[in-house]
C-alpha atoms as one frame of an Amber mdcrd trajectory, in Angstrom:
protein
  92.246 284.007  28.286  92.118 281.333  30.820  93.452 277.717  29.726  90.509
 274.874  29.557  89.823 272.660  32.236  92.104 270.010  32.498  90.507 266.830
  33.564  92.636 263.357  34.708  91.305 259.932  35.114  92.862 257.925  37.594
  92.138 254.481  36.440  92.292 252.297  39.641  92.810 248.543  39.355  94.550
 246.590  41.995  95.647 250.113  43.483  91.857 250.563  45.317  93.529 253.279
  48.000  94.092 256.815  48.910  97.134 256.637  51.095 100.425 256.675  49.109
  98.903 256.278  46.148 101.164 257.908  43.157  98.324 258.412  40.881  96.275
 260.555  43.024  99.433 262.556  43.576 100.759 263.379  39.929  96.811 263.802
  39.378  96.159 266.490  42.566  99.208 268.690  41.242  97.995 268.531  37.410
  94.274 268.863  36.877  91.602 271.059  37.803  89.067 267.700  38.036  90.210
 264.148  38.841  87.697 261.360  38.018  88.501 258.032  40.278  87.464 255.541
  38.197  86.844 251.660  38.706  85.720 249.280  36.256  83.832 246.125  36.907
  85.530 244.270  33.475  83.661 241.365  32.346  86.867 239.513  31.664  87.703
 239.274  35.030  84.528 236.931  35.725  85.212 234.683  33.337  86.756 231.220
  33.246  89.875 230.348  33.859  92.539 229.742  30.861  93.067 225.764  31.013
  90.417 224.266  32.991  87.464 227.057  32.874  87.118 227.598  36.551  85.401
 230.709  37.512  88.044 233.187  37.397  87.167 235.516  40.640  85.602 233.476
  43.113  83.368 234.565  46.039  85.408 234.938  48.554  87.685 237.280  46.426
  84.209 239.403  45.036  83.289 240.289  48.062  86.561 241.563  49.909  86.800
 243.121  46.289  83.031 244.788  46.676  84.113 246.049  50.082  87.310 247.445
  49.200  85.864 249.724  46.055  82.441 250.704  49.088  85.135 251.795  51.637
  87.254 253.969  48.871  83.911 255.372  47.268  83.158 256.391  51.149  86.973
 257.568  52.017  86.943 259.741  48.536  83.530 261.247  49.282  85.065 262.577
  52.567  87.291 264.251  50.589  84.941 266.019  48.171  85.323 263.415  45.486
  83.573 260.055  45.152  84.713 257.104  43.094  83.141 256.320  39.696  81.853
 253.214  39.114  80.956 251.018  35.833  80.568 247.909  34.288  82.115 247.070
  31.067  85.578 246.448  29.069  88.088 249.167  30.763  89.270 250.365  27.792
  85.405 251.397  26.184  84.578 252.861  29.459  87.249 255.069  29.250  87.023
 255.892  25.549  83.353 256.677  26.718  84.068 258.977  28.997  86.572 261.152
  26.749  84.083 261.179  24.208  81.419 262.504  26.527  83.137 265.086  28.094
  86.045 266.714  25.682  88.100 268.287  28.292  89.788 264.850  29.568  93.279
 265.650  29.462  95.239 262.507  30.737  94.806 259.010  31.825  96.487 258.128
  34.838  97.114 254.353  36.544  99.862 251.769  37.729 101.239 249.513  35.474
 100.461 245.438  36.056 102.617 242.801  34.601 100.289 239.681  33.554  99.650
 239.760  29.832  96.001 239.956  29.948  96.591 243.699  32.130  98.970 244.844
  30.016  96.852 244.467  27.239  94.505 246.382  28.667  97.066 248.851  29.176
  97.955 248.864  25.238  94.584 249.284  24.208  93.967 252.497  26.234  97.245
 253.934  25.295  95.797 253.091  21.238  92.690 254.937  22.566  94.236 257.863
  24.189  96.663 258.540  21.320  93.579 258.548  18.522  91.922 261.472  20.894
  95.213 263.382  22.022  94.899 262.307  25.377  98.249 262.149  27.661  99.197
 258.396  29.321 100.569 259.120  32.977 101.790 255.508  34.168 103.332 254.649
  37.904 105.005 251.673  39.079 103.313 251.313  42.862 102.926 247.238  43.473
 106.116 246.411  45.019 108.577 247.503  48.037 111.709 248.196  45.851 110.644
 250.341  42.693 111.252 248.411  39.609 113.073 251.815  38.580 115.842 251.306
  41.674 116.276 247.689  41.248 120.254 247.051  41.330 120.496 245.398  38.335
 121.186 247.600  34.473 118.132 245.663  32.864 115.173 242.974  34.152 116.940
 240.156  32.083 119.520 240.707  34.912 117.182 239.475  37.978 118.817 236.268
  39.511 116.681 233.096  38.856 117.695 232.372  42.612 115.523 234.140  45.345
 118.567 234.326  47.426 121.140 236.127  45.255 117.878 238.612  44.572 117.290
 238.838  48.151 120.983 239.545  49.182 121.738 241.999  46.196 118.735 244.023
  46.595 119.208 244.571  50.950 122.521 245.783  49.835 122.310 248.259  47.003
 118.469 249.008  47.310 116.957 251.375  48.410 112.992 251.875  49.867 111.277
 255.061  48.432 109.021 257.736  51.282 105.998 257.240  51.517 103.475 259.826
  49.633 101.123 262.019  51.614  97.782 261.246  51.442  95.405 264.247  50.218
  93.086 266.112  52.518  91.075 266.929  49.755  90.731 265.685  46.228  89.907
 267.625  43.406  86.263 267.479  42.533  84.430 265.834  39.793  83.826 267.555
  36.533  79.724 268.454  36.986  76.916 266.300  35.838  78.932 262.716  35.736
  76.568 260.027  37.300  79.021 258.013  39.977  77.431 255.358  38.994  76.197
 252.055  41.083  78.338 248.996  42.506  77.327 246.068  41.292  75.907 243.690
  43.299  77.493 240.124  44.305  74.855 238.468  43.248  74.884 240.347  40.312
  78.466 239.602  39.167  77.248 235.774  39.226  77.959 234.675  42.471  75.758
 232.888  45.123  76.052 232.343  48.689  77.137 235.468  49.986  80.527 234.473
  51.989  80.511 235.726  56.189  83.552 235.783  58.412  85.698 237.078  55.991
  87.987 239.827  57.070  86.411 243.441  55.901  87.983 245.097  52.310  89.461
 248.273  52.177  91.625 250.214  53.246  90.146 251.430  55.666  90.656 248.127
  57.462  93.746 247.299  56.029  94.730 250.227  58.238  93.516 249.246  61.340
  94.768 245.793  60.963  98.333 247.630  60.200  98.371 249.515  63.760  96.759
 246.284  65.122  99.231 244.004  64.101 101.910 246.098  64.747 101.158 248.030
  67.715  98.656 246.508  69.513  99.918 243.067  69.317 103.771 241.696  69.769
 102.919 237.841  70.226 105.040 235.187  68.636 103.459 234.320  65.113 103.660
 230.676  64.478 101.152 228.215  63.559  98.084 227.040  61.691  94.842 228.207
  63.691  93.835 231.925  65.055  93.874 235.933  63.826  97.626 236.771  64.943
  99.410 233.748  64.057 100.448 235.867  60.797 100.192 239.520  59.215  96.858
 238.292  56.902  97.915 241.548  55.078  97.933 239.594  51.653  94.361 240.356
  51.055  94.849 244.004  51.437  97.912 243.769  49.214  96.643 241.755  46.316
  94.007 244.942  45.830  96.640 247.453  46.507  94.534 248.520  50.306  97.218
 249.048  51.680 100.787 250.217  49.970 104.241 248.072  50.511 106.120 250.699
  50.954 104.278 251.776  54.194 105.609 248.545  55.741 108.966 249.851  55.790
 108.100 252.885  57.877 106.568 250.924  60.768 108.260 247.598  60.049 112.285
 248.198  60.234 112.494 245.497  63.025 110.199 243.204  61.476 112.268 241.384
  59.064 109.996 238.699  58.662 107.299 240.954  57.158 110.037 242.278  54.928
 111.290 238.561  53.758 107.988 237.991  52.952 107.694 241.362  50.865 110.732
 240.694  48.774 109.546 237.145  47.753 106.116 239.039  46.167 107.857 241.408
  44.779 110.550 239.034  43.772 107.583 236.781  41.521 106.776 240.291  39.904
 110.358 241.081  38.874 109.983 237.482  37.217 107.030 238.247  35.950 108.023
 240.998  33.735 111.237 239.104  33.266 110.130 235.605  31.729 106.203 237.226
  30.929 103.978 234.040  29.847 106.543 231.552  30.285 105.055 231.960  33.938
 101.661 230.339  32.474 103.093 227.735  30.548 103.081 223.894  31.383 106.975
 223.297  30.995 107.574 226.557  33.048 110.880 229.083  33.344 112.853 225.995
  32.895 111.290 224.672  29.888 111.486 221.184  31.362 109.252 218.574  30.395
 107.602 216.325  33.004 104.433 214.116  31.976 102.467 215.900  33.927  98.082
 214.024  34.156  95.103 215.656  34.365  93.108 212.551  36.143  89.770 214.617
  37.412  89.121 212.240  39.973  92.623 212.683  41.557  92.147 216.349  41.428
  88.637 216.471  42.507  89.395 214.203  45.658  92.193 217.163  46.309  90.518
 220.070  45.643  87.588 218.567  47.825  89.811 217.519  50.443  88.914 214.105
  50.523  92.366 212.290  49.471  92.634 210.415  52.146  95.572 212.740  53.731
  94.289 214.717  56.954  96.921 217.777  56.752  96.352 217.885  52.966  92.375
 217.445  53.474  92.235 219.877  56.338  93.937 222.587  54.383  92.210 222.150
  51.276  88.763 222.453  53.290  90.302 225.881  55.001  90.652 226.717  51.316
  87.467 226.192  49.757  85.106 227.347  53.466  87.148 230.738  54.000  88.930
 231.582  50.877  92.270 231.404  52.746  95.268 229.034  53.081  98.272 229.579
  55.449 102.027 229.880  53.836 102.437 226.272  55.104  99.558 224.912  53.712
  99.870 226.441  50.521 103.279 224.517  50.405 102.001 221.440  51.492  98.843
 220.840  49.236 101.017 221.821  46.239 103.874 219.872  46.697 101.148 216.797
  47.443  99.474 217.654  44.195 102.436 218.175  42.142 105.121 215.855  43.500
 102.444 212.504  45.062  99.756 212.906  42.517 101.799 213.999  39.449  99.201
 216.204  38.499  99.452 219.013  36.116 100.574 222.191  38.320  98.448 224.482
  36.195  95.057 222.626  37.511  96.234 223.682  41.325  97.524 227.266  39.791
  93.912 228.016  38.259  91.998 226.499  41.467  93.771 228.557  43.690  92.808
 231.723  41.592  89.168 231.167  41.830  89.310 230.498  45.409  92.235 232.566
  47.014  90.718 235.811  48.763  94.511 236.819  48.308  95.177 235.784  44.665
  98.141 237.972  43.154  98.681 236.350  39.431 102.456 236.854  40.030 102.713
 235.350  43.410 100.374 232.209  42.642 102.018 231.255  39.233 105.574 231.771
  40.434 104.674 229.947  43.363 103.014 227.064  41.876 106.055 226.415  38.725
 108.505 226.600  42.052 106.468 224.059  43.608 106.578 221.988  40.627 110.313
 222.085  40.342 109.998 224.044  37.325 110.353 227.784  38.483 113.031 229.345
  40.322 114.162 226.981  42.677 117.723 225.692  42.882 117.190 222.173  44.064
 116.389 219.154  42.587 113.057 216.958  42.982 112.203 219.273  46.027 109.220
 217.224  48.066 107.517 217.443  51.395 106.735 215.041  53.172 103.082 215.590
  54.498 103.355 213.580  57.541 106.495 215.110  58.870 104.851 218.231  57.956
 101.781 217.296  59.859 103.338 216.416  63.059 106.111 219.239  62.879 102.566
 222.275  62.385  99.893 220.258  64.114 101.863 218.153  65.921  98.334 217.516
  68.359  96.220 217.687  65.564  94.202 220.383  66.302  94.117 221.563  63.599
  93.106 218.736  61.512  90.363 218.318  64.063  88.950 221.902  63.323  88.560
 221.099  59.545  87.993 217.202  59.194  85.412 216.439  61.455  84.344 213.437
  61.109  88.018 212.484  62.275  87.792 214.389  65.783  87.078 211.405  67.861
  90.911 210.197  66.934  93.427 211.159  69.836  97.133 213.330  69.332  99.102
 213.119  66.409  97.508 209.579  65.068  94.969 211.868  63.516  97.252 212.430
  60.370  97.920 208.242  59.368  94.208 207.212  60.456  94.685 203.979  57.916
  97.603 203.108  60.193  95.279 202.308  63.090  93.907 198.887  63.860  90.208
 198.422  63.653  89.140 198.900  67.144  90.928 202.241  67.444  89.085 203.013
  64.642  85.749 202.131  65.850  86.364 203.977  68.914  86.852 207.047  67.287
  83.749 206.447  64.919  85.603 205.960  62.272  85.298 203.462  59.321  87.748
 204.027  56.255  86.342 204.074  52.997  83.089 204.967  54.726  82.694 208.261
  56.233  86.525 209.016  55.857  88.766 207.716  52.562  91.614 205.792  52.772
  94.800 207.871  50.938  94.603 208.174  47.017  98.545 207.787  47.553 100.599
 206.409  49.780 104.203 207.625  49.449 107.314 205.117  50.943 108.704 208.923
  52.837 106.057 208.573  55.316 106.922 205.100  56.611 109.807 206.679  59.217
 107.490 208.726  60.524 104.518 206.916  60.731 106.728 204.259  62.498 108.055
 206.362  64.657 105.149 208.474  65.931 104.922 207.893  69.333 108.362 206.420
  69.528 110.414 209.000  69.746 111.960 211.668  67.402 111.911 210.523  63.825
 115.662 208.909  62.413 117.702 211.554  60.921 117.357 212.137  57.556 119.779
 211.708  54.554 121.244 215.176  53.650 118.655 216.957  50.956 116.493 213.940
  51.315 112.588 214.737  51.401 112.248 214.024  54.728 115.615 215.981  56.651
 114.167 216.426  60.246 115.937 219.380  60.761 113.449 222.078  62.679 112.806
 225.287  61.082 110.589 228.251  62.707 107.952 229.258  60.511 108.298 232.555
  59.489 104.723 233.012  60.592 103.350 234.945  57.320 101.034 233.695  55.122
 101.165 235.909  52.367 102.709 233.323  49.821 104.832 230.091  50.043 108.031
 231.249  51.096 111.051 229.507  50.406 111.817 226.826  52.982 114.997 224.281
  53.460 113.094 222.286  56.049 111.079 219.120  55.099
């Protein structure tokens, strides 16, 4: 007598690929029907934990929408398609074991954010009460948490560095998975179900100029990047300045571990892929502490939530031109380069003294590339409360203007109404007497603010603008001159001596 049918779902979450994708792989070699599943979970539109900000924003929903289109279309070239609902993850699936009987396992990566693995909990509950097998992989970093050198996770270094350096030398990168040429079908009569609509997920304003979703695209970017381009990558403004693979990778588009097939002489790419999966390590090391106000450190700092502050920051209207300019990127495109990111948070953090978490949840709703592990970790390090070594760590955001935009091009492209203004006086326009000022159709206060903040840092360099190369800088002081070459990805803040 022939055995039943055995049927998997492969739960997808932020894993929305074919291409060395574990789950489809255990799945292909044990089931007779795989059901692809992806569920449109009401908690992820929600607000945000603290301050209620819309928890996936537009720019995010629609790469998202795009991504789970292009794997729907890649699976149904493959015999398959990919199912589709909206509702609570862990009722769909309970729905779907009830209605057919012959669902024999539940397959999908782990995540490490609390609110994912209690997902994760509640369909293990579920799949125990039927007799259904749990199949979990571990498929979101570069280095397998399973081969990480160290005997347990309370081991991982609180120092990127000593991370870094242990892992390069004892780690070790695991082959890449083939990707299917077919994929089991569908057990018969299952509705695929439809993709919800961006309007329909309550969003407005459809976003254009976004880079496609999918991996599909995430593809072609990969042999464009890597292939078809071998410019230097440093700077503020254009498409090959950096990778821009972080979108792909935040929705698991593309996998990390292809990188190190086509990307053994890029070690930049690779620095930049051990810092993400460095902020997941401490994720599932220090779990909430990552969300909470005094951070890893459990340091107290009086930390304000003054709205108007914050609003004149998240609005980009503080009076600062690299900090406005970014913060404008931000909120028209979705997207923020590694500098930026640094730049905006320190100014929020360190100048305004405002709490980190109201910069943490902002960047969430708006970041096309928003990885919970990369943003929070980033964030408490940019607060001084994460895992940074150094004291009272600050930029200073004119240094940093005129070091990335030292013409102000930049600044121009984003600000406007500041365009008239000439070279590098674009980033201290209250500096300028009033007849520059009206020249360049300016009036402070009027149609451009005067800074919320002025902090004593920028004096040397303000001073010294067109006067030569700023003084020298006190040893670990906030404004050391010393140069540094952008390591030209903008994945995530990356760690960064230079001031």
């Amino acid at each position: 007598r022939m055995s039943a049918c055995r049927t998997v779902i492969c739960l997808l979450r932020n894993d929305l690929r074919l291409h060395d994708n574990e789950v489809f792989h255990w799945a292909q070699r044990n089931a007779d029907h795989i059901i692809p599943l992806y569920c449109f979970d009401p908690r992820h539109y929600q607000g945000t934990y603290h301050f209620n900000f819309p928890k996936t924003g537009p720019f995010r929903l629609r790469f998202l929408l795009d991504s789970v289109k292009d794997l729907r279309a890649t699976l149904k070239k493959r015999g398959s398609t990919l199912l589709v609902r909206e509702g609570k993850t862990e009722d769909v699936v309970s729905d779907l074991i009830q209605q057919l009987g012959s669902v024999t396992a539940v397959a999908f990566h782990e995540e490490v954010a609390s609110e994912e693995k209690s997902v994760e909990k509640k369909l293990k509950d579920i799949c125990c009460k039927n007799k259904v097998k749990v199949q979990t992989f571990w498929g979101s970093t570069l280095y397998h948490r399973d081969d990480l050198p160290f005997s347990h996770i309370r081991g991982l270094p609180d120092i990127y560095t000593q991370f870094r350096k242990v892992v390069e030398g004892q780690g070790r990168v695991r082959p890449v998975l083939s990707t299917p040429e077919q994929v089991k079908a569908l057990p018969l009569g299952l509705e695929e179900g439809t993709i919800p609509t961006f309007e329909g997920l309550g969003q407005t304003g459809l976003p254009l100029g976004l880079p496609m979703g999918g991996e599909t695209e995430a593809l072609a970017r990969l042999k464009h990047y890597f292939w078809d381009t071998k410019e230097t990558r440093n700077g503020m403004i254009g498409v090959d300045y950096s990778t821009k693979f972080s979108p792909w990778l935040a929705l698991g588009c593309i996998s990390c571990f292809i990188f190190s097939i086509t990307t053994f002489f890029f070690t930049r790419v690779i620095f930049e892929l051990l810092w993400r999966d460095y902020f997941k390590f401490v994720g599932i090391k220090y779990g909430n502490r990552v969300f909470h106000m005094n951070g890893l450190q459990d340091k107290h700092v009086s930390w304000k939530t003054d709205m108007t502050l914050f609003n004149a920051w998240k609005e980009g209207r503080t009076g600062v031109p690299f900090v406005d300019a970014n913060m404008r990127e931000l909120a028209l495109t979705g997207f923020m380069s590694n500098r930026g990111r640094q730049n905006v948070a320190s100014f929020l953090t360190k100048d305004l003294g405002l709490d980190w978490r109201l910069g943490a949840e902002w960047f969430e709703y708006l970041l096309v590339d928003h990885d919970v592990c990369s943003n929070y970790g980033n964030w408490l390090y940019s607060a001084g409360i994460g895992n940074d070594p150094r004291e009272n760590r600050k930029f200073n955001m004119i240094k940093q203007g005129l070091d990335y935009d030292n013409n102000g091009d930049y600044v121009r492209q984003w600000v406007p109404e500041l365009q008239g203004i000439k070279g590098g006086d674009i980033h201290t326009p209250w500096t300028l007497s009033n007849s520059a000022l009206s020249r360049a159709q300016v009036s402070l206060n009027e149609t451009y603010p005067s800074p919320v903040i002025t902090a004593p840092e920028w004096s040397r360099h303000i001073n010294n603008k067109s006067s030569g190369p700023p003084a020298k800088g006190r040893k670990g002081s906030s404004y050391a001159p010393r140069q540094h070459k952008d390591r030209g990805i903008d994945f995530y803040f990356s760690k960064n001596k230079s001031f």
